[in-house]
N, C-alpha and C positions, 0 to 999 in steps of 0.2 A: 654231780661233779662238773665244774666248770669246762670246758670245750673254747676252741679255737675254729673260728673258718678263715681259710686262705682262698683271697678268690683270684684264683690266673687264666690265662689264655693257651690251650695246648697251641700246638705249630699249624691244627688248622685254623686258630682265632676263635674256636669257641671257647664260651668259659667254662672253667671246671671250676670245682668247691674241695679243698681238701679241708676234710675238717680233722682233729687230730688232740687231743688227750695231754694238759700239761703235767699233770702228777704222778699216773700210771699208764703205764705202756700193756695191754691185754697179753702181748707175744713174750713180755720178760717174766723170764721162769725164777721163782722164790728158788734160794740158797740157803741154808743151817750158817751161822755163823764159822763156822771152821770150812766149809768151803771157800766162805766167803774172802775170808784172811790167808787162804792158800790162794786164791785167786790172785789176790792183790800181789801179794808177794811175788808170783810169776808173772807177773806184767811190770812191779818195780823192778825185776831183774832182767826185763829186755830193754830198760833205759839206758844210753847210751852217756853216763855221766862226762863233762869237761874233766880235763884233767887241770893240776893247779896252776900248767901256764897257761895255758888257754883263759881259766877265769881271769889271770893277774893281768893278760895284754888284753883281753875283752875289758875291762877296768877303767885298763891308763888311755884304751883307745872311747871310751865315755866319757873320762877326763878331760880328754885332748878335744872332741868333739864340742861340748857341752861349753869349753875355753872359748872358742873360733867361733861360736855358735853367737856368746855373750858378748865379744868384741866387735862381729858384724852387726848387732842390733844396738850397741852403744853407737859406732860411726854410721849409721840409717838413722838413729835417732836426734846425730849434732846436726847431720845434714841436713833434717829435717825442720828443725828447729831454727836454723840457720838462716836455712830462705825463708820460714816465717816471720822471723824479726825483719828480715829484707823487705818482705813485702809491707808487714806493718810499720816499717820504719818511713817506706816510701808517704803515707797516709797522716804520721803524727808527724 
């Protein structure tokens, strides 16, 4: 089964090696499928959903951002552009 080494420095500067397991974990204990979907269930039910105004001004405030966002990098871009043709205009 394939393996990972990490190699870091503790805080006295020696190195260590953590080596560590991408697939299976040795310490996670098998579950029956109806645990399993009890589990999940209590854990979707300590989520803390938005409510529908929250998503609707979390939205218009992506909207608005995303707007400002596209207008700045149009006027960086004539500016841009601008003094290039200045400089190569000075040339031809």
């Amino acid at each position: 089964m394939p393996t990972w080494q990490l190699r870091t420095l503790n805080s006295a500067g020696t190195p260590r090696i953590c080596t560590f397991n991408l697939f299976k974990d040795e310490n996670m204990a098998m579950t029956n499928p109806l645990q399993f979907i009890q589990q999940v269930r209590a854990e979707v039910s300590k989520v803390v959903w938005p409510t529908r105004r929250e998503v609707l001004l979390t939205t218009v405030m992506v909207f608005i951002m995303a707007t400002l966002t596209a207008i700045f990098f149009a006027l960086v871009d004539l500016a841009i552009r601008g003094g290039l043709q200045a400089v190569l205009g000075m040339f031809g």
